[in-house]
N, C-alpha and C positions, 0 to 999 in steps of 0.2 A: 304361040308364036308372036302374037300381036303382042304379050309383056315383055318376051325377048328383041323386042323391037325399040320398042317405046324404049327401054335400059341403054341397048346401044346408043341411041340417037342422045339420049342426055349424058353417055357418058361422051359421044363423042362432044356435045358444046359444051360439055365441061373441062374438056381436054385443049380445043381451040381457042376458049378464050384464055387457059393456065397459057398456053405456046404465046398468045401474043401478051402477057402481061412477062413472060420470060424473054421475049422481044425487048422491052420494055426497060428490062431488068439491064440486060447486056450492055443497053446504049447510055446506061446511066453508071455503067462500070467501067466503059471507058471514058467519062468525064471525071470517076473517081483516081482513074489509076492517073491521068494526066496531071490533076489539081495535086493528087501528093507528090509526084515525080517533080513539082512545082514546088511546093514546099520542100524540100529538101535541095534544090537547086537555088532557093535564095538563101539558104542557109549556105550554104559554103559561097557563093556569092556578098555576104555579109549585107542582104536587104532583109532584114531582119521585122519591118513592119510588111513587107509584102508578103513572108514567110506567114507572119499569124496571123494576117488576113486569109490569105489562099485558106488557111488552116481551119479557119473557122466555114470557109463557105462550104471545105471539104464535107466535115461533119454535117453541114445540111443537107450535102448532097446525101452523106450514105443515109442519114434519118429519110428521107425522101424515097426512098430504094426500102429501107425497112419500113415503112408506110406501105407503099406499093405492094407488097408481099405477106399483107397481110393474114390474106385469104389461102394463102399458098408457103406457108413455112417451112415447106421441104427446101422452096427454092432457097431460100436462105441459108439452109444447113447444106445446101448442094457447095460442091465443087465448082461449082462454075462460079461463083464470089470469090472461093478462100483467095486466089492473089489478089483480087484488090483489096480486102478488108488487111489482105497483111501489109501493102501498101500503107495502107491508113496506119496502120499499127509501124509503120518504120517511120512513115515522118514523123509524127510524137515523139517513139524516142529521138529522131533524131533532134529535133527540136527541143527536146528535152534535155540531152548532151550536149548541146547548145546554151544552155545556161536559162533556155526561155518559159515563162509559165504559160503551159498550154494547157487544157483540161482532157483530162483522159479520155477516151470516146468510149467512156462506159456504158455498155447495151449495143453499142456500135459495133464491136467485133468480135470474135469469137475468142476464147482463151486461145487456141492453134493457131488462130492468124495471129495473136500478139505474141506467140513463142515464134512462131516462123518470122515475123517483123523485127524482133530485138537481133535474130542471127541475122537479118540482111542491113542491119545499122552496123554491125561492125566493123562491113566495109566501107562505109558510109564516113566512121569515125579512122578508119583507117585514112581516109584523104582527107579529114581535119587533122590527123594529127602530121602527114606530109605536107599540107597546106603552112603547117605552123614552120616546120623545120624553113621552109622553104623563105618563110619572112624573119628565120634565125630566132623565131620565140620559143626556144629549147624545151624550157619549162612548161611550156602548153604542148608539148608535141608528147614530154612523159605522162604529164596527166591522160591525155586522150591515151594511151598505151594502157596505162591504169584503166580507165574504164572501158578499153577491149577486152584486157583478161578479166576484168570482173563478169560482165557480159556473157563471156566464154565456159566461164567457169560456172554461172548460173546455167546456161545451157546442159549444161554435163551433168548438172544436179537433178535433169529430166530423164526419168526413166520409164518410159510407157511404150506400147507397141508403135513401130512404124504407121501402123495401119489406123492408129486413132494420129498420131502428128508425126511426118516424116521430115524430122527434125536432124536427120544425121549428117547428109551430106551439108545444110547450113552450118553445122561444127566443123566438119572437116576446113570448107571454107573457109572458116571463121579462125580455126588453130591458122593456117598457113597466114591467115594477113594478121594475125599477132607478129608472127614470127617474121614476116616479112618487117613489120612497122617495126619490132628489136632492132632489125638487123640495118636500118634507117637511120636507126636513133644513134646506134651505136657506131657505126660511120662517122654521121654528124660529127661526135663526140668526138672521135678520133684526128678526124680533120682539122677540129676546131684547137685539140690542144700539140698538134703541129706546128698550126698557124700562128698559133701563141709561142712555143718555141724559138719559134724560125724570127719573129718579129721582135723576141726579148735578144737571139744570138746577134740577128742584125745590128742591132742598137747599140749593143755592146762594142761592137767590133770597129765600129764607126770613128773615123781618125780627127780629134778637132780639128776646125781651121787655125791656122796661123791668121797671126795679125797683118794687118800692114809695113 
């Protein structure tokens, strides 16, 4: 009885002190999801140095949380990280579709959270590429369209169970704001060679002045 005692009591302070370094873990998870939710909002913002700073302080924070957890690798492969390490993994790319040289947070995330992060940049580049329509930069608005369905199309090229990366409903997602940002473009397009039309029939039709 007295071995059967001795066991519990060390399993239980080994148990209390995993709960408070998982304490630990959590409070550092939400200063990750903040700092990328951060990087990604200077980026469409166009503060592009505060984008790679946040970006950088990002990565020490998650190295900092993988430090932490060293003694406890479960909690890392746990669920309770994958959204912010996919976080981490959508500011990259987006920062990355951004034109900007960030360094990959290799070691930092898991392959799932960066399959899960590339499908939640696509909305991401989906309001860069309405961003662009919106200051009439046509040509940026198809590139960003281009690298949705590249994105999209790399996504589809994943074939593994839901249950190791539930990666589908981010396609789904991801097919409709393709389809949405088309159907954007192709408005624009439309509108733009009315405009052109309408301003070549005006000009035309326009009666000179007489002189004096």
């Amino acid at each position: 009885m007295d071995t059967l005692l001795t066991r519990l009591e060390q399993a239980r302070e080994r148990l209390q002190a995993k709960n408070q370094t998982r304490d630990q873990m959590l409070n550092e998870k939400r200063t990750i999801t903040t700092k990328a939710r951060t990087v990604i909002t200077s980026v469409h913002q166009h503060e592009t140095d505060k984008a790679k700073r946040t970006y950088k302080e990002l990565l020490d924070e998650v190295e900092n949380v993988k430090a932490l957890l060293t003694d406890h690798p479960d909690l890392w492969a746990s669920g309770a990280l994958r959204n912010a390490l996919t976080e981490v993994a959508e500011a990259w790319t987006v920062l990355t579709l951004a034109g900007q040289d960030a360094p990959y947070p290799t070691d930092r995330i898991t392959d799932e959270a960066f399959m899960l992060g590339v499908g939640d940049a696509i909305g991401e580049t989906h309001r860069l590429a309405l961003d662009a329509l919106i200051d009439d930069r046509v040509e940026e608005a198809h590139r960003r369209l281009e690298q949705m369905e590249t994105l999209l199309e790399e996504l589809l090229l994943l074939d593994v169970s839901g249950g190791l990366v539930d990666h589908r409903h981010k396609v789904d997602v991801g097919r409709r704001m393709v389809e949405k940002t088309r159907g954007k473009i192709a408005l624009a397009s439309i509108e733009t060679r009315i405009q052109e039309r309408f301003t070549k029939h005006h000009a035309g039709t326009e009666q000179p002045k007489e002189g004096p």
